[in-house]
N, CA, C and O of each residue as an XYZ file, in Angstrom:
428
protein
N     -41.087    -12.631    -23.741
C     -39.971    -13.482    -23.447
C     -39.215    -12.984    -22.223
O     -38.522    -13.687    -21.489
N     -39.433    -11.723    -22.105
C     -38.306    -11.575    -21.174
C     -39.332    -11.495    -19.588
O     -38.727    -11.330    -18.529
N     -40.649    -11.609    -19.588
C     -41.535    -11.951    -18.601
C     -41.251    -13.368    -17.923
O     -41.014    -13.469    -16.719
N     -41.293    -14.425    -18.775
C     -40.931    -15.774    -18.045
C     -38.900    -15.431    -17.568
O     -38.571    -15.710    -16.414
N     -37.982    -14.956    -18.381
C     -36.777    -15.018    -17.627
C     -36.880    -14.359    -16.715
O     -36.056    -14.831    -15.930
N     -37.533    -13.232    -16.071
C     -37.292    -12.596    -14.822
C     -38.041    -13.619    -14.017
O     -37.612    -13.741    -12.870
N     -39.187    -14.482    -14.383
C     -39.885    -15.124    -13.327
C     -39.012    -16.271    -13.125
O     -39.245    -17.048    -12.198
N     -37.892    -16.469    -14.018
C     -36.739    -17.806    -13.650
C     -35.488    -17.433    -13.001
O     -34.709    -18.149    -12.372
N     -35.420    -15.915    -13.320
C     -34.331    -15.428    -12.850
C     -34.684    -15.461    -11.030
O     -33.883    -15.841    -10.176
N     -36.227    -14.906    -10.755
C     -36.207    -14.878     -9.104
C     -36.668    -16.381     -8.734
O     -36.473    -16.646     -7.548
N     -36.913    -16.825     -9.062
C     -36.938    -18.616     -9.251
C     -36.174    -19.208     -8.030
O     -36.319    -19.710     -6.916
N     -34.909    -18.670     -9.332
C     -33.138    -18.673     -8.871
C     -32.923    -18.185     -7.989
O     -32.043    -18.795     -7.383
N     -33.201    -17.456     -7.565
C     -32.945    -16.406     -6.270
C     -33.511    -16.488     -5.019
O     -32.924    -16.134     -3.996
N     -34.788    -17.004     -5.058
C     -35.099    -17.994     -4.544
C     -35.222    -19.298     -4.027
O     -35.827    -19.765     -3.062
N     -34.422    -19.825     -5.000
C     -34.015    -21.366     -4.051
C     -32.634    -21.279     -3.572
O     -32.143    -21.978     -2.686
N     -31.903    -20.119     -4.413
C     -30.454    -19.556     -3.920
C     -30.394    -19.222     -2.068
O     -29.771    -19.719     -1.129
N     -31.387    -18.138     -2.216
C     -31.436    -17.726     -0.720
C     -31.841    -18.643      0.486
O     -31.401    -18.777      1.628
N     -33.062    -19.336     -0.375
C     -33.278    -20.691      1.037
C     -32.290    -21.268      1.109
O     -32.037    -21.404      2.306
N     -31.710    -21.612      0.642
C     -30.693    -22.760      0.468
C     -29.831    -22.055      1.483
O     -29.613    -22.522      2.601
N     -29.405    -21.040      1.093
C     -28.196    -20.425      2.095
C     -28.594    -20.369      3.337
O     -27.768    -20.824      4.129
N     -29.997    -19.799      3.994
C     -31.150    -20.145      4.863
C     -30.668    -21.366      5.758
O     -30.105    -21.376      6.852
N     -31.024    -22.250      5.036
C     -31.217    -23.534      5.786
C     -29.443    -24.302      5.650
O     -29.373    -25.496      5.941
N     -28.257    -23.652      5.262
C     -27.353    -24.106      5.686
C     -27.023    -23.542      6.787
O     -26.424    -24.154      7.671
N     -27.396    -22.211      6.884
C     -27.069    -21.348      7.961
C     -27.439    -21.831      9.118
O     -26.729    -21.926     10.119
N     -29.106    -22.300      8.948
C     -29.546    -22.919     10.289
C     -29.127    -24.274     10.467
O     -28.898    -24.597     11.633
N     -28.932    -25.385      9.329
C     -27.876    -26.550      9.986
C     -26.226    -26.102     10.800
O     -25.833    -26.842     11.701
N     -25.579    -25.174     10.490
C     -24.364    -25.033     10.694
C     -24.929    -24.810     12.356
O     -24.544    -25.476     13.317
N     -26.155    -23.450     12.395
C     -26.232    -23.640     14.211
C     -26.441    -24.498     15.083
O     -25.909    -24.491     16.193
N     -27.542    -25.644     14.521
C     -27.857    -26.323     15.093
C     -26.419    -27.194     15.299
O     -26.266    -27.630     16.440
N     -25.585    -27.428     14.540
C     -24.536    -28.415     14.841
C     -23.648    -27.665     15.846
O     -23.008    -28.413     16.585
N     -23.476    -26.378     16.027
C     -22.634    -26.354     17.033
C     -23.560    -25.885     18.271
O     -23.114    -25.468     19.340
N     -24.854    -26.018     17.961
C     -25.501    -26.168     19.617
C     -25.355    -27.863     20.212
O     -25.262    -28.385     21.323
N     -25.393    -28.318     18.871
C     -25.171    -30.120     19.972
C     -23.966    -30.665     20.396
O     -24.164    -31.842     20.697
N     -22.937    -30.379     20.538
C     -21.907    -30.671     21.270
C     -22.192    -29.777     22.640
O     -21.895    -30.309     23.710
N     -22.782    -28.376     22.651
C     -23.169    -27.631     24.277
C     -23.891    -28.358     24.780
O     -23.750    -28.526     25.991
N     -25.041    -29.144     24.014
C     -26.443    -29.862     24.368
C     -25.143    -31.277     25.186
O     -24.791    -31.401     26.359
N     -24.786    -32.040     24.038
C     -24.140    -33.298     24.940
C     -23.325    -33.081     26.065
O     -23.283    -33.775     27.081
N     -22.638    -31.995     25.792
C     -21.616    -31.118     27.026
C     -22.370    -31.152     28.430
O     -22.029    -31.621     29.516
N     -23.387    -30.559     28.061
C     -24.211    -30.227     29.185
C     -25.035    -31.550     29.928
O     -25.652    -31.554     30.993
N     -24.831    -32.531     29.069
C     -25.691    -33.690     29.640
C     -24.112    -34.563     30.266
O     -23.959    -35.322     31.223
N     -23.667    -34.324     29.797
C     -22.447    -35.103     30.283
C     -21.866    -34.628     31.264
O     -21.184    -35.430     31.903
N     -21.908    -33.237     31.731
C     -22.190    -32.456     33.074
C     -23.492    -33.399     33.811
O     -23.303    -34.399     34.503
N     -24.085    -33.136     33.661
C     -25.618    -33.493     34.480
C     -24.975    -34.697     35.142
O     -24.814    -34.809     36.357
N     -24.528    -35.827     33.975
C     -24.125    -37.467     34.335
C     -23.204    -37.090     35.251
O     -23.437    -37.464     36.400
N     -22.161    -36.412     35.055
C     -21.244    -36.792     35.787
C     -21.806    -36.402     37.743
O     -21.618    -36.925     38.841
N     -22.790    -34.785     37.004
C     -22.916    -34.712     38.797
C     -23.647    -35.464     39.869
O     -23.593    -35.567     41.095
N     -24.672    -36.159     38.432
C     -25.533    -37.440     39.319
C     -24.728    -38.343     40.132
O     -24.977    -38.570     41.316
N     -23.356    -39.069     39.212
C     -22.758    -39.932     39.490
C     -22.007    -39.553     41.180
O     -22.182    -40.186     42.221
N     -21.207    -38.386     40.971
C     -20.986    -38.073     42.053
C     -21.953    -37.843     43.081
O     -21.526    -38.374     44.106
N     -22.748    -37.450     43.225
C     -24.097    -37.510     44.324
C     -24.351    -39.084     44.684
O     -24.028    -39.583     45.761
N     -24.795    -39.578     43.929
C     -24.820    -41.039     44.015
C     -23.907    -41.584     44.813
O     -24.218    -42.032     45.916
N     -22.335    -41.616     44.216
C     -21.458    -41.969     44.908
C     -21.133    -41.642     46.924
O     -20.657    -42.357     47.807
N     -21.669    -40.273     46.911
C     -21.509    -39.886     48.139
C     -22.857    -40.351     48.936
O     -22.828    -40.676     50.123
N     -23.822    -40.346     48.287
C     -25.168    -41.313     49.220
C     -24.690    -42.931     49.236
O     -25.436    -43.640     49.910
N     -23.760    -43.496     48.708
C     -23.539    -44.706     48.495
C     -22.567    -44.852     49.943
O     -22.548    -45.704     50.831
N     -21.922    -43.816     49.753
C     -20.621    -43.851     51.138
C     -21.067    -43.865     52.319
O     -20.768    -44.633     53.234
N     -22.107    -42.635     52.303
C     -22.513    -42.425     53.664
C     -23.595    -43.543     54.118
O     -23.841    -43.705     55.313
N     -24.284    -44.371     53.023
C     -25.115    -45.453     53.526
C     -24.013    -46.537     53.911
O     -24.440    -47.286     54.790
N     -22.901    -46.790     53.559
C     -22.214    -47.585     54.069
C     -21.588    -47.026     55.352
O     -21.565    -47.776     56.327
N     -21.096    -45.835     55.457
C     -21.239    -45.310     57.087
C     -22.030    -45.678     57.443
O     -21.825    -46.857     57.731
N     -23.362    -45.266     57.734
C     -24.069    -45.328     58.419
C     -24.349    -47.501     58.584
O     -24.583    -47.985     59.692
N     -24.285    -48.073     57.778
C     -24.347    -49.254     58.289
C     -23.427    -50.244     58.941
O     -23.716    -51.298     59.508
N     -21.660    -49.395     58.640
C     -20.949    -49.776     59.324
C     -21.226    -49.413     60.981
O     -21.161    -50.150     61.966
N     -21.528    -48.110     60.870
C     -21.725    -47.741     62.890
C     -22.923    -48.203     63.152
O     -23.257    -47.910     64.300
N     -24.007    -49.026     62.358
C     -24.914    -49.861     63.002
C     -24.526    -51.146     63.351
O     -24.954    -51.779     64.316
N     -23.598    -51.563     62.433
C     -23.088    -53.266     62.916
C     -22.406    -53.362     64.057
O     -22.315    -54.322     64.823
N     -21.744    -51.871     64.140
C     -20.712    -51.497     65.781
C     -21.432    -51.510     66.619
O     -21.217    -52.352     67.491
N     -22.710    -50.540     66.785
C     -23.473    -50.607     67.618
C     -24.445    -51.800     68.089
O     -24.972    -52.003     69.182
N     -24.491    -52.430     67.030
C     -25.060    -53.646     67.160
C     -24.199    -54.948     67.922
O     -24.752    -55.814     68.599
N     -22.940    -54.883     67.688
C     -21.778    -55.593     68.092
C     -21.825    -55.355     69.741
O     -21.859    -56.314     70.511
N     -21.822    -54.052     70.171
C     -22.025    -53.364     71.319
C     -22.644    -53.592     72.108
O     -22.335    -53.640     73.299
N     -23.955    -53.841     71.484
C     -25.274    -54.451     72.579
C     -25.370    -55.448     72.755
O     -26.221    -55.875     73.536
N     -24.219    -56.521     71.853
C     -24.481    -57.684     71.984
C     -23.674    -58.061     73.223
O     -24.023    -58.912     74.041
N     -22.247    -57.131     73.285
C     -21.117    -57.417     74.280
C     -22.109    -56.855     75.592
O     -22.132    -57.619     76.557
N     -22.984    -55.500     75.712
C     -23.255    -55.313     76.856
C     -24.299    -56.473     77.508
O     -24.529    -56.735     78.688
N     -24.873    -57.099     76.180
C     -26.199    -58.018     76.806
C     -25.745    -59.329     77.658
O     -26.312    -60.046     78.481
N     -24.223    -59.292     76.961
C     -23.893    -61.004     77.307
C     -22.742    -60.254     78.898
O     -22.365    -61.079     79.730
N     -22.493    -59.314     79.017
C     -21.895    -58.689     80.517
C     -23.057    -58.523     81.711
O     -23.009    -58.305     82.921
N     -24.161    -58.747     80.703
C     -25.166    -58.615     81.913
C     -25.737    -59.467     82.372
O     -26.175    -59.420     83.522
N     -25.899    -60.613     81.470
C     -26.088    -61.972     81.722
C     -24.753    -62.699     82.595
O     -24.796    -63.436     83.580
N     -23.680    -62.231     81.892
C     -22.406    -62.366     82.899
C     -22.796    -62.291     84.506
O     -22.933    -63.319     85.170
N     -22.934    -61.178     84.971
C     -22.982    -60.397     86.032
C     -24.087    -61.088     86.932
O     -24.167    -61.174     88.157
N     -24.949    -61.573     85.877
C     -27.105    -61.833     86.853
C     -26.313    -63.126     87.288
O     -26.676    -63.473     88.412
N     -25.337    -63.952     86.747
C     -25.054    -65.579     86.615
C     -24.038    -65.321     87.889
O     -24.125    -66.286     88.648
N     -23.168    -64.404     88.338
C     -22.452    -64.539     88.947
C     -22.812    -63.833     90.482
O     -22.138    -64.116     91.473
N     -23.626    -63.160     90.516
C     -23.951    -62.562     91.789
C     -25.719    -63.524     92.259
O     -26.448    -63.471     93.250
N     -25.773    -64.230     91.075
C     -26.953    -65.647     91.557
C     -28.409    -64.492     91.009
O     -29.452    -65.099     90.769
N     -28.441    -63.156     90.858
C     -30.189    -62.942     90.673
C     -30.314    -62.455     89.429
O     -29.520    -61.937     88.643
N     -31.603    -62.747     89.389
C     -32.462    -63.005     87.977
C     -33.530    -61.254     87.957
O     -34.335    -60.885     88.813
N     -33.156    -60.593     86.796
C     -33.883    -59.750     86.895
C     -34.473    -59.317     85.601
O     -33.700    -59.247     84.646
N     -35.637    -59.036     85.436
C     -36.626    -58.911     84.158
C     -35.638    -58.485     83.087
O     -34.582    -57.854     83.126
N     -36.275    -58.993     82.214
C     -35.517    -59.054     81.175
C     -35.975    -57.509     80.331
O     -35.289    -56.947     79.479
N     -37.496    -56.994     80.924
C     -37.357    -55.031     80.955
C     -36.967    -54.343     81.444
O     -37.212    -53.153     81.250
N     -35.917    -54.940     82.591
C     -35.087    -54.251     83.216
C     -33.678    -53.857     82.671
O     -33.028    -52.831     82.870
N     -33.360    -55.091     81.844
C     -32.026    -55.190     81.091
C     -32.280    -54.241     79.950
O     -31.403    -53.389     79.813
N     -33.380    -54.195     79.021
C     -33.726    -53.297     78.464
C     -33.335    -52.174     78.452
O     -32.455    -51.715     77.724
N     -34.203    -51.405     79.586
C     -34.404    -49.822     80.227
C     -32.639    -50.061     80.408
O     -32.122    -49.384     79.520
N     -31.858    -50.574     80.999
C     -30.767    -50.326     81.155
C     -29.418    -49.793     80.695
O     -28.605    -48.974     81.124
N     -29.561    -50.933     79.211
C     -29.183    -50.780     77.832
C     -29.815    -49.760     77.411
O     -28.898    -49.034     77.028
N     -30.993    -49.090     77.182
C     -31.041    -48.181     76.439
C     -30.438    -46.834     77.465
O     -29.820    -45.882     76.986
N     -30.725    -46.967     78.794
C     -30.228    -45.787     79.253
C     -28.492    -45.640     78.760
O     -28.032    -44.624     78.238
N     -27.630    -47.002     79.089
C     -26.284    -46.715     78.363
C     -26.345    -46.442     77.472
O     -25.358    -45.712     77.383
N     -27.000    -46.437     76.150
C     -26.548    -46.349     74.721
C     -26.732    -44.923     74.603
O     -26.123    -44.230     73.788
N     -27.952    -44.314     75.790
C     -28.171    -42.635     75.342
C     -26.954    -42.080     76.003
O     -26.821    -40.869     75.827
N     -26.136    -42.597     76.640
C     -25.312    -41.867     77.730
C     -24.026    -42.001     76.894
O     -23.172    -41.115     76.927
N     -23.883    -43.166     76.106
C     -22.533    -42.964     75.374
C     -22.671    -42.150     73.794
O     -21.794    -41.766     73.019
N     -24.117    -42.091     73.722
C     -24.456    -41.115     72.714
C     -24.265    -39.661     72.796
O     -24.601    -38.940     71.856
């Protein structure tokens, strides 16, 4: 008789200890997932900001293309100005080479 109570007694002691076991390891795991979301909610936020600053500078950069574009339009129509008023006609790869030499020179 007293063979089966010791084999119930560690039984007991046995599902006692897992038990404590596996609360131990739920309790860690729960306070690793608020570091885990922490840390992703870091990540989001730094994407967002990166994002945001490639978003800016593509709008720089397409605002000083519409300027520059605005630019060539004022120099193209001063040069057409100019061919109309002094009477000569000159290749239109000449106006070219011209324009691009200004645009490197105010560059």
């Amino acid at each position: 008789m007293s063979r089966p109570i010791l084999l119930a007694f560690l039984l007991m002691i046995l599902i006692i200890t897992s038990q404590f076991e596996w609360n131990q390891q739920l309790a860690i795991d729960l306070d690793t997932t608020p570091s885990i979301s922490q840390k992703q909610q870091q990540i989001s936020n730094r994407e967002e900001s990166v994002k945001e600053k490639i978003i800016l500078s593509q709008e720089k950069n397409i605002h000083r293309l519409h300027e520059l574009v605005h630019s060539l339009q004022e120099q193209l129509q001063q040069c057409r100005n100019s061919e109309k008023a002094n009477g000569t006609v000159r290749p239109l790869t000449e106006h070219v080479i011209e324009l691009e030499r200004q645009q490197i020179l105010e560059d």
